[in-house]
C-alpha positions as MATLAB code, in Angstrom:
seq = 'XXXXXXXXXXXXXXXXXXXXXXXXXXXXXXXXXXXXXXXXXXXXXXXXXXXXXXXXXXXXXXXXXXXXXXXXXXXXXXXXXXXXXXXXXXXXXXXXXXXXXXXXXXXXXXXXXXXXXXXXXXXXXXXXXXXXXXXXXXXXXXXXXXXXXXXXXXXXXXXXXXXXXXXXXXXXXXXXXXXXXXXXXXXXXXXXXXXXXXXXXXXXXXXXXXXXXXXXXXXXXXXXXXXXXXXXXXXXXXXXXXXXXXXXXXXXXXXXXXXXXXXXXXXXXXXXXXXXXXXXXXXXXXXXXXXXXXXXXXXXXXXXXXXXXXXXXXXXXXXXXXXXXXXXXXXXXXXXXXXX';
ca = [
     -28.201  -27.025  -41.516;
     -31.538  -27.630  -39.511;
     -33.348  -26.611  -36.301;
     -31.468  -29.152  -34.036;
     -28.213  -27.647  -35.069;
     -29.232  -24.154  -34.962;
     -31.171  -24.837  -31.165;
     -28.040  -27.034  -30.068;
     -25.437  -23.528  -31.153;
     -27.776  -21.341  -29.187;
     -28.164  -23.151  -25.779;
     -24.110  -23.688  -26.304;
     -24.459  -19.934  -25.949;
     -26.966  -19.981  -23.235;
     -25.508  -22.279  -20.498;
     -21.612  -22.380  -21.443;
     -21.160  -25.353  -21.701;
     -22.133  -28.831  -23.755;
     -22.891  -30.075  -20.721;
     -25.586  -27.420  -19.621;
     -26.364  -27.423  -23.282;
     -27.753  -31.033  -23.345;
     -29.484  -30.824  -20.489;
     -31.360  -27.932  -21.431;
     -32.185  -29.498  -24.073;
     -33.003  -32.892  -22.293;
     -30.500  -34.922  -24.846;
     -27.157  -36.664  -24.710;
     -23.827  -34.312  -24.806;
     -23.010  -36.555  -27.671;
     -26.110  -35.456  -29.184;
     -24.983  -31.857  -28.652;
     -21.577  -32.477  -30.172;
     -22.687  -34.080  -32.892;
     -24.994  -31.053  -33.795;
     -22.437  -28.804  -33.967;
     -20.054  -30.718  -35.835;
     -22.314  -30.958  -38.342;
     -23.165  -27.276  -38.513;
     -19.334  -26.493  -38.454;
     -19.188  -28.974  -41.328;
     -22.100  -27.515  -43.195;
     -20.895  -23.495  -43.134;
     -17.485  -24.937  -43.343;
     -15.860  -22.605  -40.419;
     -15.423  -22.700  -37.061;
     -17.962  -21.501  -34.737;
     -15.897  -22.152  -31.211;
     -13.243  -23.608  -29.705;
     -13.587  -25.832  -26.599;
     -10.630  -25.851  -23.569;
     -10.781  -26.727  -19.756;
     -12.021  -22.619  -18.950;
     -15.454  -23.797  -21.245;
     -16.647  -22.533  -24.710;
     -15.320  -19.595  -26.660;
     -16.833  -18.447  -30.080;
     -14.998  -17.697  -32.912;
     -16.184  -14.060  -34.214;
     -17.689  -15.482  -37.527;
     -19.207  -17.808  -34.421;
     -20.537  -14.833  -32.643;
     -21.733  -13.208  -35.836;
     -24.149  -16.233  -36.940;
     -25.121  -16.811  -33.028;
     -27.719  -14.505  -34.033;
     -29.289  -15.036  -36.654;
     -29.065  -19.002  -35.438;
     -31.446  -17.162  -32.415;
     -33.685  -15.724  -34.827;
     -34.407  -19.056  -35.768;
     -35.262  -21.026  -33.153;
     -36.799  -18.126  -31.739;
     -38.683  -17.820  -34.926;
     -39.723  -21.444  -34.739;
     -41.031  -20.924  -30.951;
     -43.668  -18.034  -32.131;
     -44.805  -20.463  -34.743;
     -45.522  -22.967  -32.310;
     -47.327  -19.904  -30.257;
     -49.354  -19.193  -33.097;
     -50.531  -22.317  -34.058;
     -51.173  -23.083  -30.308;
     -52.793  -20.178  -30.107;
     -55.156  -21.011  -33.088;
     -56.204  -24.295  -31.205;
     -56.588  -22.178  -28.135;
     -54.104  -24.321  -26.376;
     -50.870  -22.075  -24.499;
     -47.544  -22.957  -24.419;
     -44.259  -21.964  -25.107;
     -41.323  -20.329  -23.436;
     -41.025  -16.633  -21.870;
     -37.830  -15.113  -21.973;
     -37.357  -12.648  -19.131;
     -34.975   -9.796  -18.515;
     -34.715   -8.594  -15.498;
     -32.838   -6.063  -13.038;
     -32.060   -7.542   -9.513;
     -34.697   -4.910   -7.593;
     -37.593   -5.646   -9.944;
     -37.098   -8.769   -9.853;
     -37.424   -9.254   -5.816;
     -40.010   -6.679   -5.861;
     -42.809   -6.305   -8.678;
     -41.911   -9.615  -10.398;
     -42.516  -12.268   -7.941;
     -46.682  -11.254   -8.152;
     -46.133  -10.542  -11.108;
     -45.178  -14.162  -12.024;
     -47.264  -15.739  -10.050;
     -50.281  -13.778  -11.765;
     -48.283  -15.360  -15.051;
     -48.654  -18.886  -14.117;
     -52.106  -18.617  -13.300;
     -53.182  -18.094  -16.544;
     -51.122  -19.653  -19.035;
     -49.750  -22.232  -16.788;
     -47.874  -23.900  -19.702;
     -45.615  -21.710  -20.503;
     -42.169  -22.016  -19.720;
     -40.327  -18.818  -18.121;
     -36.276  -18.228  -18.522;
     -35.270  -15.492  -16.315;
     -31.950  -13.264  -16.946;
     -30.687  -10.570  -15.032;
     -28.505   -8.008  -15.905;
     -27.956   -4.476  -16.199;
     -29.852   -2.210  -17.829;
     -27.495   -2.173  -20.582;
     -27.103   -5.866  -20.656;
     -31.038   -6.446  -21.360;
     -31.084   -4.122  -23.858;
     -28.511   -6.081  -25.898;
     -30.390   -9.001  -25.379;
     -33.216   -7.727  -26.636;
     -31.639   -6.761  -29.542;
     -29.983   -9.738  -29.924;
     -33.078  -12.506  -29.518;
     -31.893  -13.428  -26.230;
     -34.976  -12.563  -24.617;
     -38.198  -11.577  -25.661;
     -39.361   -8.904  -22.964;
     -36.925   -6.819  -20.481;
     -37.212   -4.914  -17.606;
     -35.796   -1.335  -19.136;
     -34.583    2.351  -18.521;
     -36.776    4.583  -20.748;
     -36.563    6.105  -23.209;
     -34.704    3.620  -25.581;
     -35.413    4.721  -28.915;
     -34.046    1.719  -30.615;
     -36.394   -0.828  -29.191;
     -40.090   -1.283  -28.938;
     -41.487   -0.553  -25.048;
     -44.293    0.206  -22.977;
     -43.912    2.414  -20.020;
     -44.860    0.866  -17.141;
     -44.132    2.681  -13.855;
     -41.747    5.759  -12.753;
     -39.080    5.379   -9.551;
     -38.090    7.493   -7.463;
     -34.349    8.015   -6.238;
     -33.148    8.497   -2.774;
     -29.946    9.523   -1.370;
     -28.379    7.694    1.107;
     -26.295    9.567    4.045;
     -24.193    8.767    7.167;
     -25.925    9.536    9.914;
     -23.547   12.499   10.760;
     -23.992   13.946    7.354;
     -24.603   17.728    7.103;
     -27.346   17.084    5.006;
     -28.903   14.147    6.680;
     -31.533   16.146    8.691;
     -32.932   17.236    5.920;
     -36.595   17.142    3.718;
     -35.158   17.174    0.887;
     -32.198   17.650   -1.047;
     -31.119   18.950   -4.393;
     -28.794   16.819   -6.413;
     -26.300   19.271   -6.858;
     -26.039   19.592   -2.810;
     -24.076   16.030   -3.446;
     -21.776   17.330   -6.073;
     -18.458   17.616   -3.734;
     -19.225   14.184   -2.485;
     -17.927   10.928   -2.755;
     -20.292    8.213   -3.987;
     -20.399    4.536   -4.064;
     -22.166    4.221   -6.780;
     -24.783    1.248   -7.773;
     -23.654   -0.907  -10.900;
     -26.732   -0.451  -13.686;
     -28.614    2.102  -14.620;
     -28.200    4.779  -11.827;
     -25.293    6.178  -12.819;
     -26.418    7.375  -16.170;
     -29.188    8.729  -14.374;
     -27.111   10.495  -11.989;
     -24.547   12.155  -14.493;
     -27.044   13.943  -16.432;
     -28.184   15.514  -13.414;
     -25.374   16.749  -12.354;
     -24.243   17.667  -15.814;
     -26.952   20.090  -15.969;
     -25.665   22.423  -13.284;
     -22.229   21.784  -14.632;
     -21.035   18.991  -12.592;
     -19.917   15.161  -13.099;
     -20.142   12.828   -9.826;
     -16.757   11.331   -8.215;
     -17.115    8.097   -7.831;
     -14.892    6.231   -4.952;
     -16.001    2.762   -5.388;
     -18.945    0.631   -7.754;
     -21.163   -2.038   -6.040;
     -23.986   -3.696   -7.055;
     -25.991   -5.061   -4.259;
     -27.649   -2.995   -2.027;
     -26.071   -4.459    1.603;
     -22.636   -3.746    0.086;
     -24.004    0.210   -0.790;
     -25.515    0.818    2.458;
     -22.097   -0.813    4.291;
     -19.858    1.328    2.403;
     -22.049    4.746    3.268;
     -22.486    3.643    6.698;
     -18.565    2.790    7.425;
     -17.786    6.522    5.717;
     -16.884    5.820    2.322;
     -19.389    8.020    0.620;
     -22.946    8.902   -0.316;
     -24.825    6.845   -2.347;
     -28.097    7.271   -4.544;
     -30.828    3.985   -4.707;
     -34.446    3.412   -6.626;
     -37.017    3.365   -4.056;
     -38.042   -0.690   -5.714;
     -34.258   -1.884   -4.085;
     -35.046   -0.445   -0.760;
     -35.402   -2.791    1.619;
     -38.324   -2.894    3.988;
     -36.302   -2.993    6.818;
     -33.205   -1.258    6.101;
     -29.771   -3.889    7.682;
     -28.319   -0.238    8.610;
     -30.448    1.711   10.686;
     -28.435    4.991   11.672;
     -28.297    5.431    7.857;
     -30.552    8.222    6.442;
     -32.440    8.427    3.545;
     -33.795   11.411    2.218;
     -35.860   12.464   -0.929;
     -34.058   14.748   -3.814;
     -36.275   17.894   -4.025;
     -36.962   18.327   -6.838;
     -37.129   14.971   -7.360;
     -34.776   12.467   -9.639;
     -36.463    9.644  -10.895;
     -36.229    6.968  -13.526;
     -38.799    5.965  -16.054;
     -38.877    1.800  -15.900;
     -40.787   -0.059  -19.043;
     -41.039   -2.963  -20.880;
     -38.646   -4.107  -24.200;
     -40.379   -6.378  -26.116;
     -38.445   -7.703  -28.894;
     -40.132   -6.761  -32.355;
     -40.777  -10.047  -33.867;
     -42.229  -11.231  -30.131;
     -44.707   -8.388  -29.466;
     -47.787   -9.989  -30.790;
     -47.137  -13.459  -29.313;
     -49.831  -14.446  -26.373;
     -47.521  -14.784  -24.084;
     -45.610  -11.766  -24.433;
     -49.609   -9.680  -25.052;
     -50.465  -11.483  -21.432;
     -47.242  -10.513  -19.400;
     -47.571   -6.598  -20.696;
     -50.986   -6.825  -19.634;
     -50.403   -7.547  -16.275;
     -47.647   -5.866  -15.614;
     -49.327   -2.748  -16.280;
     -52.203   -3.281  -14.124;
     -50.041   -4.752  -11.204;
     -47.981   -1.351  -11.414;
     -51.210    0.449  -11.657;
     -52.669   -1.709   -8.693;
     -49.020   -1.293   -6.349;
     -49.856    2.764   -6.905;
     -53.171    2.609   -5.723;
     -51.966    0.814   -2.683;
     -49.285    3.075   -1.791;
     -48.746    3.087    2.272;
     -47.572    6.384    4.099;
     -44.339    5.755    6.205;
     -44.319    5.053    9.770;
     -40.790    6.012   10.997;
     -39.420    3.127   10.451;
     -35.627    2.796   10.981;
     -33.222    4.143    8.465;
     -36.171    6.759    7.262;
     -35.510    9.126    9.969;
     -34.763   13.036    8.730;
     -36.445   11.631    5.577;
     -39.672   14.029    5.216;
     -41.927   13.489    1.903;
     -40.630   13.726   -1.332;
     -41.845   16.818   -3.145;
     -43.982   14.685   -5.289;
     -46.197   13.765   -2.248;
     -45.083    9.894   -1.696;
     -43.642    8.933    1.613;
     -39.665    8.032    1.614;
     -39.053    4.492    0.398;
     -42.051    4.680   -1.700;
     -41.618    5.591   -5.646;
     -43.733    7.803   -7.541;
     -44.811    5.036  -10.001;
     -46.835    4.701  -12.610;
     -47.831    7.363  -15.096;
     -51.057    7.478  -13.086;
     -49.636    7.757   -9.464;
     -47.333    6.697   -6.880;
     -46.457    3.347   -6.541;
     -46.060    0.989   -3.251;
     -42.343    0.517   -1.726;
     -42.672   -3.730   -2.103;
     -40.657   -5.852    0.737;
     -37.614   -6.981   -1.045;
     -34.937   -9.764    1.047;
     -32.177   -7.326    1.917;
     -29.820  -10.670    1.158;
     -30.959  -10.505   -2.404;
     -31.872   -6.732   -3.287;
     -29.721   -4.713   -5.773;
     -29.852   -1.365   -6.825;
     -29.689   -1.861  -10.562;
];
């Protein structure tokens, strides 16, 4: 068994396909095939099976997919180190992301990245909140985008967002400052795919309740089309709002008190003092601390009508933020936005 074997098994895993596989790894597909047959032949079992649908791994397969990513990740945050040591920066940066942070915060964020380790290679992911989690756990990635607290993985908290309900224009409650979560008990939500809906059922499991739930969706054009042709309420972080909302008779008001979830970063334990991953928490930190102090007050703009201020003093579409403070609503591409 060697490193080739081990790095040709994991981008197998990566791409789905030998195909994908060798190009990611800028070889032949023979190349690829011949790694694994000889890492099948040295463990003497099966790791996957190939048929016309792609790549499926055996469970013994799935079982030493990990520790095969332990070891080429382990062999990347060598190269760190020593590159470090000779002041020179490269590598790879694994990325988890949800869709709304990652048309929102992580664009600047990225581009603050690249300016100063230019070298290093980014892989982006997204997924669910869930989803990253596992990869992190699993040496898929090596920092994530996460729902806090998650007390089996290392994070930083980064910045807090704030919830908003989202009504039908003739709702009873649409006029409204503010409303309580339980006020949305008795209705019907259509209800974002990720991490809202955890979020959301301990609420309303506190005053005794458990939402109903009509239909899931995960982008944020399919949520506000569902509330605004009468299917149901639904509940979206202010970082997937859109700046310009595609529904504009749509309301959105503030929960008073407010609901909010706490977003940080999961940085997988054997990557946390690589340069790479010590630069990214950096600046993600200061760019949340930066969007707070830049916060705007809302205008009226369509689809905030009714809307008020949140009890917490930030104007609707804008999210309380980091620790410190509120933090600025960014323009997101309403095409691309989710509510994860």
């Amino acid at each position: 068994m060697n490193l080739a074997q081990c790095a040709a098994f994991v981008a197998i895993a990566d791409t789905g396909s030998f195909t994908h596989a060798a190009k990611a790894l800028s070889v032949s597909q023979s190349a690829v095939s011949h790694a694994i047959s000889g890492l099948e032949k040295d463990l003497g079992v099966a790791l996957m099976k190939r048929s016309r649908s792609g790549v499926e791994f055996t469970d013994v397969g799935q079982r030493i997919l990990t520790h095969a990513r332990a070891i080429v990740l382990g062999r990347e945050l060598i190269r760190q180190e020593a590159d470090a040591a000779r002041d020179r920066r490269s590598g790879t940066l694994r990325i988890g992301t949800s869709q709304s942070f990652a048309t929102s915060l992580l664009p600047r964020l990225l581009t603050e990245f690249r300016g100063a380790l230019p070298d290093i290679r980014i892989v982006l992911r997204e997924g669910t909140d869930q989803e990253i989690a596992e990869w992190l756990g699993g040496y898929t990635i090596d920092v994530g985008i996460v729902n806090l607290p998650k007390e089996h993985l290392d994070t930083v908290p980064l910045l807090r967002d704030e919830m908003y309900a989202v009504l039908p224009p003739d709702h009873a409650l649409a006029g409204r400052g503010g409303i309580a979560v339980e006020e949305l008990a008795d209705e019907t939500f259509v209800m974002p795919v990720g991490g809202v809906e955890p979020m959301l059922r301990t609420a309303l499991e506190l005053v005794g309740r458990e939402p109903r739930i009509g239909f899931h969706a995960q982008g944020i054009n399919a949520l506000l089309s569902m509330v605004a042709e009468g299917h149901g309420v639904t509940v979206v972080p202010a970082l997937a709002l859109p700046s310009v909302p595609p529904h504009p008779q749509l309301r959105i008001v503030p929960f008073a008190p407010a609901l909010s979830r706490r977003l940080g970063i999961g940085i997988r334990r054997a990557a946390r003092r690589a340069p790479a991953v010590e630069t990214f928490v950096s600046m993600a930190r200061a760019l949340a601390r930066d969007s707070a102090s830049q916060m705007p007050r809302a205008q009226g703009e369509p689809g905030l009508r009714g809307a008020g201020r949140s009890p917490s003093g930030s104007a609707p579409g804008t999210a309380p933020g980091s620790a410190s403070g509120p933090v600025r609503r960014i323009s997101a591409s309403p095409a691309m936005a989710s509510a994860s």
